[in-house]
BALOBA-1460 file (C-alpha; in Angstrom, 3 decimals):
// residues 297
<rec num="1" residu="x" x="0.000" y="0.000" z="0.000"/>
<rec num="2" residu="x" x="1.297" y="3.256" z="-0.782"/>
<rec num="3" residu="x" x="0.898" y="6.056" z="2.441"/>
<rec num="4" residu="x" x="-0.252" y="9.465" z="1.398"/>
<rec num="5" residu="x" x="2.657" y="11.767" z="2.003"/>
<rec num="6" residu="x" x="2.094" y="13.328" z="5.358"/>
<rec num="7" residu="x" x="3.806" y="16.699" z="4.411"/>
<rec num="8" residu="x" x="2.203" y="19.805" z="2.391"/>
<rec num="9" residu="x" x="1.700" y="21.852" z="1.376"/>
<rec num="10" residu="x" x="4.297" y="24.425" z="1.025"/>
<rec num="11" residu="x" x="3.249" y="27.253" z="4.030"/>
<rec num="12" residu="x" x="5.837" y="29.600" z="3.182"/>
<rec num="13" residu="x" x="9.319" y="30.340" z="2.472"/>
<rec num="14" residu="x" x="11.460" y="32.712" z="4.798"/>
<rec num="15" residu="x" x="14.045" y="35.063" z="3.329"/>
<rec num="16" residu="x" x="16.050" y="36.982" z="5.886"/>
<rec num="17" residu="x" x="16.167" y="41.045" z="4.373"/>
<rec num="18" residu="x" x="18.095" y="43.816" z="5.853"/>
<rec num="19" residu="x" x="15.363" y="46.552" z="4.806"/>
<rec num="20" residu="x" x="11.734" y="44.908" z="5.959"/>
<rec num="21" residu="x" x="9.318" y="47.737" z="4.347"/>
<rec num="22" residu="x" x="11.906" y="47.825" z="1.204"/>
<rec num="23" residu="x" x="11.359" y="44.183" z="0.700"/>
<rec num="24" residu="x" x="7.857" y="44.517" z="1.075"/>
<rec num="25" residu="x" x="7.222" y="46.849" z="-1.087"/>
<rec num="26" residu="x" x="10.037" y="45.931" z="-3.589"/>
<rec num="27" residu="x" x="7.820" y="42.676" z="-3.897"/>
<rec num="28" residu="x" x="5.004" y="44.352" z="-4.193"/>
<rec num="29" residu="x" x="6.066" y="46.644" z="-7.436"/>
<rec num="30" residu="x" x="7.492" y="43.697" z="-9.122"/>
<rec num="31" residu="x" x="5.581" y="40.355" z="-7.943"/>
<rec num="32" residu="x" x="2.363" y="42.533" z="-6.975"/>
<rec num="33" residu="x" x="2.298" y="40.721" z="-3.460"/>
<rec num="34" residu="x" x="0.308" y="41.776" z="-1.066"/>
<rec num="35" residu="x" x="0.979" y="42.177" z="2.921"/>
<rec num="36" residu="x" x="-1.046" y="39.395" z="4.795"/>
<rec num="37" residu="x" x="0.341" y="39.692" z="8.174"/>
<rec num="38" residu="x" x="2.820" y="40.544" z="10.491"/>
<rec num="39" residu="x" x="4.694" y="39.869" z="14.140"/>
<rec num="40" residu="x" x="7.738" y="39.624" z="15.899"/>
<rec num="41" residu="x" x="9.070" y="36.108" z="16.795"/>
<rec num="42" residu="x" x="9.178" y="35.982" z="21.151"/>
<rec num="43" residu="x" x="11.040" y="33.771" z="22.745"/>
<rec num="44" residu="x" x="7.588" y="31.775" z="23.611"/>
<rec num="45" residu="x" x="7.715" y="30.437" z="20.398"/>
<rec num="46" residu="x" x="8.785" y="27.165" z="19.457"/>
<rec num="47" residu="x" x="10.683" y="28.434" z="16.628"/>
<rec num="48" residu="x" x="13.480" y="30.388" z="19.086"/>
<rec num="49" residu="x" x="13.843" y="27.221" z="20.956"/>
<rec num="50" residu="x" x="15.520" y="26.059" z="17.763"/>
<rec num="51" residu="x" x="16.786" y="29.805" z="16.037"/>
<rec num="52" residu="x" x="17.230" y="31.800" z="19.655"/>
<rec num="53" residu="x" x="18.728" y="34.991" z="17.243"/>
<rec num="54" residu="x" x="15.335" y="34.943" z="15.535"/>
<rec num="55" residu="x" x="13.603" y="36.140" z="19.525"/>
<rec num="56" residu="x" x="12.464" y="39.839" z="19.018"/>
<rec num="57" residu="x" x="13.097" y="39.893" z="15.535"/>
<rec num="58" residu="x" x="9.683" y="41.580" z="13.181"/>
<rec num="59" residu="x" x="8.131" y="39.309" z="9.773"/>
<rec num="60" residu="x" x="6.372" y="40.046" z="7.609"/>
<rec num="61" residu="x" x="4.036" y="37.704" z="5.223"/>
<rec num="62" residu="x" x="3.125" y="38.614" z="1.714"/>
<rec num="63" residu="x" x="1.144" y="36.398" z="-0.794"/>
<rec num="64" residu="x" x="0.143" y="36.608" z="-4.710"/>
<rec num="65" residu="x" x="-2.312" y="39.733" z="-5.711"/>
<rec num="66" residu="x" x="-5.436" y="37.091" z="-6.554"/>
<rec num="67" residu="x" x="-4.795" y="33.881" z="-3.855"/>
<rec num="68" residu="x" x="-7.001" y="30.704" z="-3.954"/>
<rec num="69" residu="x" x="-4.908" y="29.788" z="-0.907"/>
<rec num="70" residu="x" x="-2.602" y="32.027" z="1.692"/>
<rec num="71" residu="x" x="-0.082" y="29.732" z="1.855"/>
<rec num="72" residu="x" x="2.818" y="29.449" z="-0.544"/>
<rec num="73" residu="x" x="3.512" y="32.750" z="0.482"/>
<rec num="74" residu="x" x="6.968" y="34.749" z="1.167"/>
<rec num="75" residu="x" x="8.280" y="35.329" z="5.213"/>
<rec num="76" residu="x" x="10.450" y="38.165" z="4.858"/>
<rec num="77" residu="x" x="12.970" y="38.411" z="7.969"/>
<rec num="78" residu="x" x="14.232" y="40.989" z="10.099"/>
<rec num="79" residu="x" x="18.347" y="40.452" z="9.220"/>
<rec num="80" residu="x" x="20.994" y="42.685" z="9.904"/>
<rec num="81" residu="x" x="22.710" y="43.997" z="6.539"/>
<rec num="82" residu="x" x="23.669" y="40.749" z="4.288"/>
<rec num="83" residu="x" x="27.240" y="40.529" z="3.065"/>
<rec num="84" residu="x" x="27.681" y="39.682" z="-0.221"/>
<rec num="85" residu="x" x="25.850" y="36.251" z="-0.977"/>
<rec num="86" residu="x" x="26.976" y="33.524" z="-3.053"/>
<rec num="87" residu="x" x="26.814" y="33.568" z="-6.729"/>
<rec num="88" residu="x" x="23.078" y="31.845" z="-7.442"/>
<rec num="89" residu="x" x="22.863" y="28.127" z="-7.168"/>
<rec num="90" residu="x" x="26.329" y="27.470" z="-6.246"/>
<rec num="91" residu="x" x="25.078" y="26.305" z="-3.050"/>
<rec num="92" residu="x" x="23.748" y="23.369" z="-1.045"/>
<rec num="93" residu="x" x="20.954" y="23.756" z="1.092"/>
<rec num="94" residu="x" x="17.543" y="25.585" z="-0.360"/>
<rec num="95" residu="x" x="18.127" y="26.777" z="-3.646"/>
<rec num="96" residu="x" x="15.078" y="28.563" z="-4.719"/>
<rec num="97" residu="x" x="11.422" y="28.595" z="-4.799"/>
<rec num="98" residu="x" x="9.666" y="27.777" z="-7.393"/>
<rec num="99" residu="x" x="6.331" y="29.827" z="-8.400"/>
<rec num="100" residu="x" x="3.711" y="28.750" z="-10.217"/>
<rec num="101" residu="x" x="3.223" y="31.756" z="-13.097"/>
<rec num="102" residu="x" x="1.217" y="32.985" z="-16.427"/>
<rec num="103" residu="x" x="2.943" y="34.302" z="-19.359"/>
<rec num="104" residu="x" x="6.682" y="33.796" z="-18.416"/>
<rec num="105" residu="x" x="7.528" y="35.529" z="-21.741"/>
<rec num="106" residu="x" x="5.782" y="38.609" z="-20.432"/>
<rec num="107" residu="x" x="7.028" y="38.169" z="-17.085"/>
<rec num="108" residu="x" x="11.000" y="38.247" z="-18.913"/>
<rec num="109" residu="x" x="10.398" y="41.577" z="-20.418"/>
<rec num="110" residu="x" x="8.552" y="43.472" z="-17.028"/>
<rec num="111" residu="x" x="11.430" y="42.232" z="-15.160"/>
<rec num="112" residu="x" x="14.437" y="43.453" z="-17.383"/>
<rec num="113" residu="x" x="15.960" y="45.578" z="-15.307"/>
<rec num="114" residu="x" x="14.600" y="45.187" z="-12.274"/>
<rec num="115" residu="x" x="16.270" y="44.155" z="-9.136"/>
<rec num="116" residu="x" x="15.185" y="40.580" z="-10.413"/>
<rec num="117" residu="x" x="18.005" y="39.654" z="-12.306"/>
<rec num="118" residu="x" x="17.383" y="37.126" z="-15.282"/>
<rec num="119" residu="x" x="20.014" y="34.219" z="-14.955"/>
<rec num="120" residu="x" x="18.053" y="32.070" z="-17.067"/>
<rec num="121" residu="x" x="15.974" y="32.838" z="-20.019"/>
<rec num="122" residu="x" x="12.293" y="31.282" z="-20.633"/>
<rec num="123" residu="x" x="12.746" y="28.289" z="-22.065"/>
<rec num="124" residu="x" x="10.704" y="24.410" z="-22.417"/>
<rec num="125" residu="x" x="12.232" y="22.161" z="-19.974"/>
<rec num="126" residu="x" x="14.377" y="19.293" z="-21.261"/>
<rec num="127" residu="x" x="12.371" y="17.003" z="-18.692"/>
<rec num="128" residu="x" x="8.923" y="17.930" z="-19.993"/>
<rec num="129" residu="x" x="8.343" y="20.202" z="-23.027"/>
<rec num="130" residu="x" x="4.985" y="21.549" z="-21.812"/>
<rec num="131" residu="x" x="6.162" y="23.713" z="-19.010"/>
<rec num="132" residu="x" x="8.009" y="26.830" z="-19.607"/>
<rec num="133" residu="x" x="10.632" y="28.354" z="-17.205"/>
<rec num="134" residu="x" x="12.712" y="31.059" z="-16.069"/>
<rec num="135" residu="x" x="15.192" y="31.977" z="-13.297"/>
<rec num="136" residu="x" x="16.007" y="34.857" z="-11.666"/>
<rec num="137" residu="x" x="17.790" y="36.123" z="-8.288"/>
<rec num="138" residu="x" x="16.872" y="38.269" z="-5.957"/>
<rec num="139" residu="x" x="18.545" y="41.024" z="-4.099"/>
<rec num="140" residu="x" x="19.121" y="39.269" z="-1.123"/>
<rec num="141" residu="x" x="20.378" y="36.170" z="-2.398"/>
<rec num="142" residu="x" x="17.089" y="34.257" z="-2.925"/>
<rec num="143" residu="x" x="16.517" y="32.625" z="-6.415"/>
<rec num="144" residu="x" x="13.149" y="31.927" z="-8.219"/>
<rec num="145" residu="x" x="12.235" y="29.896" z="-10.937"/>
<rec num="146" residu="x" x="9.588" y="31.561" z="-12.573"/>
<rec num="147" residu="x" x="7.299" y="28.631" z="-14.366"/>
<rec num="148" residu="x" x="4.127" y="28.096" z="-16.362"/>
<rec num="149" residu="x" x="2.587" y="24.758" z="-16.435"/>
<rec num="150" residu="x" x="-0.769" y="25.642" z="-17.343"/>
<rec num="151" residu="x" x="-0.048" y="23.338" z="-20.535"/>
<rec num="152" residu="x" x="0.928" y="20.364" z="-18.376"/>
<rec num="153" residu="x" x="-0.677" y="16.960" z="-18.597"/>
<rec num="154" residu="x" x="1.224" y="13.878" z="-15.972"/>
<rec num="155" residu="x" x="1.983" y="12.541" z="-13.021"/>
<rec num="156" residu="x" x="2.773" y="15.508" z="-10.849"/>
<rec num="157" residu="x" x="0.569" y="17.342" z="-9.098"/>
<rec num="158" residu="x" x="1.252" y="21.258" z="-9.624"/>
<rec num="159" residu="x" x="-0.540" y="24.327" z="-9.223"/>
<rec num="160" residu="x" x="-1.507" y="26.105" z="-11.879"/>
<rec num="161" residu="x" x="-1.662" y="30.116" z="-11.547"/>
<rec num="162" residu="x" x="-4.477" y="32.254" z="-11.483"/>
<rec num="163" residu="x" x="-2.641" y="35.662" z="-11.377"/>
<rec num="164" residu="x" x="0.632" y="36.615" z="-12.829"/>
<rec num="165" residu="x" x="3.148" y="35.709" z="-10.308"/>
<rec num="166" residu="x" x="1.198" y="33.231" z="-8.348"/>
<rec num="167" residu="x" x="2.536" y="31.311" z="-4.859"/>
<rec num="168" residu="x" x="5.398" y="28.795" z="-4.294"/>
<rec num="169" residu="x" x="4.338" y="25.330" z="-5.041"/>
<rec num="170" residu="x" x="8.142" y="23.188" z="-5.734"/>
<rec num="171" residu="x" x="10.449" y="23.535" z="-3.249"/>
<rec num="172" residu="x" x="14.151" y="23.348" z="-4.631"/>
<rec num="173" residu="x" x="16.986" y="21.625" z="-2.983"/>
<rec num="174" residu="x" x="20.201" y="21.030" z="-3.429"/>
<rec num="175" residu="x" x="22.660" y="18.759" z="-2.516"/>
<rec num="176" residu="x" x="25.487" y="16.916" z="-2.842"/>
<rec num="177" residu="x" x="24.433" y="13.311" z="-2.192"/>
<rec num="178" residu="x" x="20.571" y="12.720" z="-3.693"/>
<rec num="179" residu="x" x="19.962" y="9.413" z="-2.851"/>
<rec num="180" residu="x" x="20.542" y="10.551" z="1.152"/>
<rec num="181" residu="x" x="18.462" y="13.472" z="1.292"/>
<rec num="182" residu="x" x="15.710" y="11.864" z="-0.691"/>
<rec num="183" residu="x" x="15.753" y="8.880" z="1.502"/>
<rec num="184" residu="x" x="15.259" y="11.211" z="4.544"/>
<rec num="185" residu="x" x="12.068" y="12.742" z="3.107"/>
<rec num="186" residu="x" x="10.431" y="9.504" z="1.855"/>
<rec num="187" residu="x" x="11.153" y="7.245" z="4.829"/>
<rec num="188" residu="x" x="10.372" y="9.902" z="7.433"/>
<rec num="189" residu="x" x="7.616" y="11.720" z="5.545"/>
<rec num="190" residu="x" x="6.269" y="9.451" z="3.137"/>
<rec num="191" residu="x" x="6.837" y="11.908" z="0.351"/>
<rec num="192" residu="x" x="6.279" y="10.027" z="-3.576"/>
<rec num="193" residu="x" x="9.193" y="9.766" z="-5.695"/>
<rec num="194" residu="x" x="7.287" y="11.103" z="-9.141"/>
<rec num="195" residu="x" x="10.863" y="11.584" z="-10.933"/>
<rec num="196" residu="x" x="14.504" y="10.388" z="-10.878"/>
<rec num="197" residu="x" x="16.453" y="11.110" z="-13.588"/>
<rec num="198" residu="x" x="19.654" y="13.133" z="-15.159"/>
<rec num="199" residu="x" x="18.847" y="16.275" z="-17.171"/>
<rec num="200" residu="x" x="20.893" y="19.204" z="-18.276"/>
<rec num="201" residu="x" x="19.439" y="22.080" z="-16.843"/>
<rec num="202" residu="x" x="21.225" y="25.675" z="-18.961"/>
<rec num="203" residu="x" x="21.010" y="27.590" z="-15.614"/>
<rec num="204" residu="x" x="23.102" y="25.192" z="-13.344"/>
<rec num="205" residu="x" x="25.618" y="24.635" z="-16.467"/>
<rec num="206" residu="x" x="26.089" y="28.216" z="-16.144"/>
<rec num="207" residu="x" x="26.372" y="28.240" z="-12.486"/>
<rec num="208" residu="x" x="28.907" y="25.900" z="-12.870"/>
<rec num="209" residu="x" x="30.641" y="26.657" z="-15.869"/>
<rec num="210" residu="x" x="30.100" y="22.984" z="-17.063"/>
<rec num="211" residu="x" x="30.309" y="21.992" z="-20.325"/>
<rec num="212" residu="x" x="27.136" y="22.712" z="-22.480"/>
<rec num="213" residu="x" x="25.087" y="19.334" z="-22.267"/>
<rec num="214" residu="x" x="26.287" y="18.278" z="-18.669"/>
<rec num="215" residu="x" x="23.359" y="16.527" z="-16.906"/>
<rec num="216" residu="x" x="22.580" y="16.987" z="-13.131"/>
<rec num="217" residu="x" x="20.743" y="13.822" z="-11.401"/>
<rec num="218" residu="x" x="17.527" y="15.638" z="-10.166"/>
<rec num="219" residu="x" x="14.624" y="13.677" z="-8.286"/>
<rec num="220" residu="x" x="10.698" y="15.286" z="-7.935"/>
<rec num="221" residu="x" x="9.320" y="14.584" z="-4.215"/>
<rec num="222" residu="x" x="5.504" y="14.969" z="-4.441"/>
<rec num="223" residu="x" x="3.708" y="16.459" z="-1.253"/>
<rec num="224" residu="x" x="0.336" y="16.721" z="-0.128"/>
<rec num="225" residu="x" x="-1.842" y="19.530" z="-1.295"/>
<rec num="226" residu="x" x="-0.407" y="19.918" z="-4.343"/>
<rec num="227" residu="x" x="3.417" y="20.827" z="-3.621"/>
<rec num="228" residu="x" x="7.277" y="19.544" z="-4.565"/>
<rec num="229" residu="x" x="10.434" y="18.983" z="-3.160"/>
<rec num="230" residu="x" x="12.910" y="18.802" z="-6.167"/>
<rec num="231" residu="x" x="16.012" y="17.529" z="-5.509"/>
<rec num="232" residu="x" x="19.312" y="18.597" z="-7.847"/>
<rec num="233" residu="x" x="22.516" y="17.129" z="-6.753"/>
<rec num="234" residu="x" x="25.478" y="19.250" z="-7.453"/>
<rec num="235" residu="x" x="29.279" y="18.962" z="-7.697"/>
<rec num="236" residu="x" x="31.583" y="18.709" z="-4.469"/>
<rec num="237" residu="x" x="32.643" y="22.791" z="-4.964"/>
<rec num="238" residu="x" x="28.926" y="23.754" z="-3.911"/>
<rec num="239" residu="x" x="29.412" y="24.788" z="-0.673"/>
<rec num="240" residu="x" x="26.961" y="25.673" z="2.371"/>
<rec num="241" residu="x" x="25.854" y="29.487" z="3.254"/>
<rec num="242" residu="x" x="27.357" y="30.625" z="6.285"/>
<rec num="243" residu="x" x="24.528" y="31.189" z="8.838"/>
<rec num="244" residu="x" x="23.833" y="35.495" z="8.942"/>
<rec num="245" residu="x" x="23.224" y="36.980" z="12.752"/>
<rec num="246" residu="x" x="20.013" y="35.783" z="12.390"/>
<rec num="247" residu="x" x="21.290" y="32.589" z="12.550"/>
<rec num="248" residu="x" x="19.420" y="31.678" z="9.047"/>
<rec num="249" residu="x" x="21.636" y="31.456" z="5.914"/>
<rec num="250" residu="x" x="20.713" y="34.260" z="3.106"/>
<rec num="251" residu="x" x="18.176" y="33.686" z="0.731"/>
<rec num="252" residu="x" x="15.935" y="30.616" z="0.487"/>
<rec num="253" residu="x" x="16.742" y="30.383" z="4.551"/>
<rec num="254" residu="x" x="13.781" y="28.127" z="5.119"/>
<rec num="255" residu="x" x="10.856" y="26.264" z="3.945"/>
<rec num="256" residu="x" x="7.810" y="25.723" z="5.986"/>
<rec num="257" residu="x" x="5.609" y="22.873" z="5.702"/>
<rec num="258" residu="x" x="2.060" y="21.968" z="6.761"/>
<rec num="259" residu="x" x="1.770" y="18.550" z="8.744"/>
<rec num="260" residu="x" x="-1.735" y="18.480" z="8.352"/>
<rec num="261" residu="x" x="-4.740" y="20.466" z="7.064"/>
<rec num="262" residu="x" x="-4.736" y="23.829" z="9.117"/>
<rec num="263" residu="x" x="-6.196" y="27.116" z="9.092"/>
<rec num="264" residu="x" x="-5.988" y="28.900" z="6.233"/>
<rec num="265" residu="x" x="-8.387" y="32.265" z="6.965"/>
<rec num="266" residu="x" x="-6.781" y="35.359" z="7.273"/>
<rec num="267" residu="x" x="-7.494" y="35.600" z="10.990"/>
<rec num="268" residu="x" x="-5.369" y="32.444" z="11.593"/>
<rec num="269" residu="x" x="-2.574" y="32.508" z="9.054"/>
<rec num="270" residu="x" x="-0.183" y="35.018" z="11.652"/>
<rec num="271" residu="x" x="-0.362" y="32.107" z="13.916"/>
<rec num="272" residu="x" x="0.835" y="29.485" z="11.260"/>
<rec num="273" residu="x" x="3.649" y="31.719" z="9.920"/>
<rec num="274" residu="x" x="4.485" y="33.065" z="13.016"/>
<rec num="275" residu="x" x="7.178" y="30.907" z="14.235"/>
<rec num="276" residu="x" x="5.248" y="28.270" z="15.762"/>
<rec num="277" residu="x" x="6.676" y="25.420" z="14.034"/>
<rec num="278" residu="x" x="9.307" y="22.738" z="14.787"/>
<rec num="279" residu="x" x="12.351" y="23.046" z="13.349"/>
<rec num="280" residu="x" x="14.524" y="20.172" z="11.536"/>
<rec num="281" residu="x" x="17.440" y="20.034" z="9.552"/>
<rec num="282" residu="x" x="17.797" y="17.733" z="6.668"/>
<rec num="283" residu="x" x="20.733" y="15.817" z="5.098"/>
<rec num="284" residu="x" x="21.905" y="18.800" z="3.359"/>
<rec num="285" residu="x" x="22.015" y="21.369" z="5.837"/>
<rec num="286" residu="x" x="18.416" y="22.549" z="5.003"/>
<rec num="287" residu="x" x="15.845" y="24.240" z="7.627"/>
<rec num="288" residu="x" x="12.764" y="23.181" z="7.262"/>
<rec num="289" residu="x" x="9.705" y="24.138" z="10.178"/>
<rec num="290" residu="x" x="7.021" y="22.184" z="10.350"/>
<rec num="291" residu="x" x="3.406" y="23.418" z="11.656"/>
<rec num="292" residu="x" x="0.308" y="21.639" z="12.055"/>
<rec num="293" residu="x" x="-0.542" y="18.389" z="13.518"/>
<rec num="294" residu="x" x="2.901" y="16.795" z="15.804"/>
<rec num="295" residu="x" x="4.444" y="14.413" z="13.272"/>
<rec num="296" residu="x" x="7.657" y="11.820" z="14.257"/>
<rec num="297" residu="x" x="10.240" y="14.083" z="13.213"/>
C-alpha cells in the first residue's frame, strides 16, 4: 500500500532582508504581493527554541495579488545587513522557490531591469516540453524559478496560476548526495518519488561553468496539497551558506511545511507563519519548520 505523504503543502518560504518595508514593497512593485500579516518572533515560540537569534526579531508575510490559498507565500525576515551572498545556485541547502506563473515571456520583459536579475531565459524544460521556465535572483540572495505549467498533462501534481506571479508550489533543494536526502524525506515523511532522472538544466551549467550538455541527477518529491520537493545534486565545490546573525543562511533560509490540514483564513494565518513550528534540519544542511498536527520528526 502506498501512504499518502504526510507533508504539504508548502506554508511559506522565509528570506532573511536587511530593509523589511523595502522588501515589502520591492515585492510588491514587481511580484504585486500583497501584505497578509505581520509579528515579531518571542522567545515563547517554538521556533526560538531552535533559532534563539530569531527572539524579538519583526516578519512580515506577503502572498500573490489574486490567492485561492494564503499559503505558498513569502516570510520576509528581520536580518541585519547581508554581506555579499553567493553567486546563485552554487550552493547546497535551499536553492530557490519555485512559483507557479502565467505568461513567463511577459514576465521576462517586465522584469528586465529590475532588481530581479534574469540568470536564465524562458525556455521548455528538457524534462517535460509543456512547461516553460525562467530563473532569476533576488537582491538578497534568494533565487526563483519563474514557471508556467498551465499546458501540463502527468503525473505531478502542480498548481496552476491564477494571477501573474502566483505562490510557491516546488520547493528546490540542493545537494550533494541525492539518494541521502531523498531517503530522509520519503522514509520519514512518506513523500512520492514522481521523478529520478539526469537532465541538463542551462542555468546550473552556467552556475557551474560545465560543459554545455552536462546533466545533473535531479529527483521530484511529491507532497500533499499539491506541492514539490525537487532535488538537484550538485558537484563537491557547492558549498553551504554561512549562517547570517540571524542565525538563518541568506536567501531561500527556510521552507515551511504543513503537517496536516490547518487554518488557512486570514485571521489564523499570523499564527501558522508566526514561528510556531518545529524546526529540523535535513541531510543537506536545510531548515525546514514544520506546523500543524505533531508528526515523528
Amino acid at each position: 500500500m502506498v501512504l499518502s505523504p504526510a507533508i504539504g503543502p508548502i506554508v511559506c518560504i522565509s528570506i532573511p532582508v536587511p530593509d523589511l518595508q523595502g522588501a515589502v514593497e520591492l515585492y510588491g512593485k514587481w511580484f504585486k504581493y500583497q501584505e497578509r500579516a505581520r509579528g515579531h518572533f518571542t522567545d515563547s515560540k517554538v521556533i526560538c527554541q531552535n533559532l534563539p537569534k530569531l527572539a524579538g526579531r519583526a516578519w512580515r508575510y506577503l502572498t500573490p495579488s489574486s490567492p485561492d490559498s494564503l499559503f505558498g507565500g513569502l516570510r520576509l525576515i528581520d536580518a541585519d545587513p547581508i554581506p555579499s551572498t553567493p553567486s546563485p545556485l552554487t550552493t547546497i541547502g535551499w536553492a530557490a522557490a519555485e512559483l507557479s506563473v502565467k505568461d513567463v515571456d511577459g514576465l521576462a520583459t517586465r522584469l528586465t531591469g529590475s532588481p530581479f536579475k534574469i540568470i536564465g531565459p524562458p525556455r521548455s524544460l528538457k524534462s517535460n516540453a509543456s512547461i516553460k521556465a525562467m530563473q532569476v535572483a533576488g537582491p538578497y540572495g534568494e533565487v526563483f524559478y519563474l514557471a508556467d505549467v498551465g499546458a501540463y498533462e502527468g503525473p505531478l501534481s502542480l498548481t496552476r496560476a491564477t494571477c501573474p506571479i502566483d505562490r510557491t508550489f516546488v520547493a528546490v533543494l540542493a545537494t550533494h548526495d541525492l539518494e541521502t536526502t531523498r531517503d530522509f524525506y520519503e522514509t520519514r515523511y512518506a513523500t512520492q518519488r514522481i521523478s529520478d532522472h539526469e537532465v541538463t538544466i542551462p542555468v546550473l551549467n552556467q552556475a557551474f561553468s560545465a560543459p554545455a550538455g552536462t546533466r545533473f541527477h535531479i529527483s521530484s518529491q511529491q507532497l500533499a496539497g499539491g506541492s514539490l520537493i525537487e532535488i538537484d545534486e550538485l558537484p563537491l565545490t557547492a558549498k553551504r551558506r554561512a549562517p547570517l546573525s540571524s542565525g538563518l543562511p541568506a536567501g531561500i533560509a527556510m521552507v515551511t511545511l504543513a503537517t496536516n490540514e490547518v487554518a488557512k483564513n486570514l485571521t489564523e494565518i499570523a499564527d501558522i507563519v508566526g514561528g510556531c513550528g518545529n524546526i529540523v534540519t535535513g541531510r543537506a544542511g536545510e531548515l525546514i519548520e514544520f506546523v500543524g498536527r505533531s508528526i515523528d520528526l
